[in-house]
C-alpha positions in Angstrom: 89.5 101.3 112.3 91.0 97.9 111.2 92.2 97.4 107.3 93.1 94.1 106.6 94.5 92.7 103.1 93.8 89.7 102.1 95.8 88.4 99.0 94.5 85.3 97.4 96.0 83.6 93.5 94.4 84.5 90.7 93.5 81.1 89.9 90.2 80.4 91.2 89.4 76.9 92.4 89.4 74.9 89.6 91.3 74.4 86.8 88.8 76.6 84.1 88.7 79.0 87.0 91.1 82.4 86.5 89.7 84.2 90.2 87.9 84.0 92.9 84.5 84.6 92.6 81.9 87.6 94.0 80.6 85.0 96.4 84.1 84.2 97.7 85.3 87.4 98.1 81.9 88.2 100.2 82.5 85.4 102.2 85.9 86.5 103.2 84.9 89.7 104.0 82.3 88.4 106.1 84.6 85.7 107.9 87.5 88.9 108.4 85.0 90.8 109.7 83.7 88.6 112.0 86.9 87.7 113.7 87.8 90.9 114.1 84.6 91.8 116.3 85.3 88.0 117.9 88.5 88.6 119.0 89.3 92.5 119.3 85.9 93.6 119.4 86.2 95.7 116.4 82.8 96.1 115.2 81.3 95.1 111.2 81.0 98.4 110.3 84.3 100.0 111.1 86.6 97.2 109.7 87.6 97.6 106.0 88.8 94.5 104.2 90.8 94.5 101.5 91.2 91.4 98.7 94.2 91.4 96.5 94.2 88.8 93.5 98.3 87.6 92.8 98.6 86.6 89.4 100.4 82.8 89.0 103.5 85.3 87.3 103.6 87.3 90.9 104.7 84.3 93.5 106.3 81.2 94.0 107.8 79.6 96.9 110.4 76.8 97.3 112.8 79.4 95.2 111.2 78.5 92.1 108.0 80.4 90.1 104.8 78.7 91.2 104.6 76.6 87.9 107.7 75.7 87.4 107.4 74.8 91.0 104.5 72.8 90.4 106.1 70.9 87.7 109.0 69.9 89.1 106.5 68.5 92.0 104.3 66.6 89.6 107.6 65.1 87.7 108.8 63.8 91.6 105.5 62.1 92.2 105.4 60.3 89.0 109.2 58.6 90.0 
């Protein structure tokens, strides 16, 4: 029986947006799913899928937060 986690920002597509949506999160299951059964031959119903939504706060990369991150990008692309 496969478990995957999925983690995913809290942010949602769009700006307004503060998480992923139902739809979204069916699709992902779905698409999970299915490449488990594709590639391992795991089948649908014995795969468990897991989403995890990472508040902006809880990551960053590049050694910085995310936003601060993403600041200092948008302040080197205006120069």
């Amino acid at each position: 029986m496969p478990i995957v986690t999925v983690q995913v920002t809290r942010e949602g597509t769009v700006p307004e947006r503060k998480s992923v949506s139902a739809e979204e999160k069916a699709a992902i299951i779905k698409g999970v799913s299915q490449v488990l059964l594709d590639v391992l031959n795991k089948p649908l119903e014995s795969t468990y899928v897991v989403i995890e939504e990472v508040d902006l706060d809880n990551w960053g990369w590049g050694g910085l937060p995310t936003a601060q991150y993403r600041r200092l990008r948008a302040e080197t692309a205006k120069s």
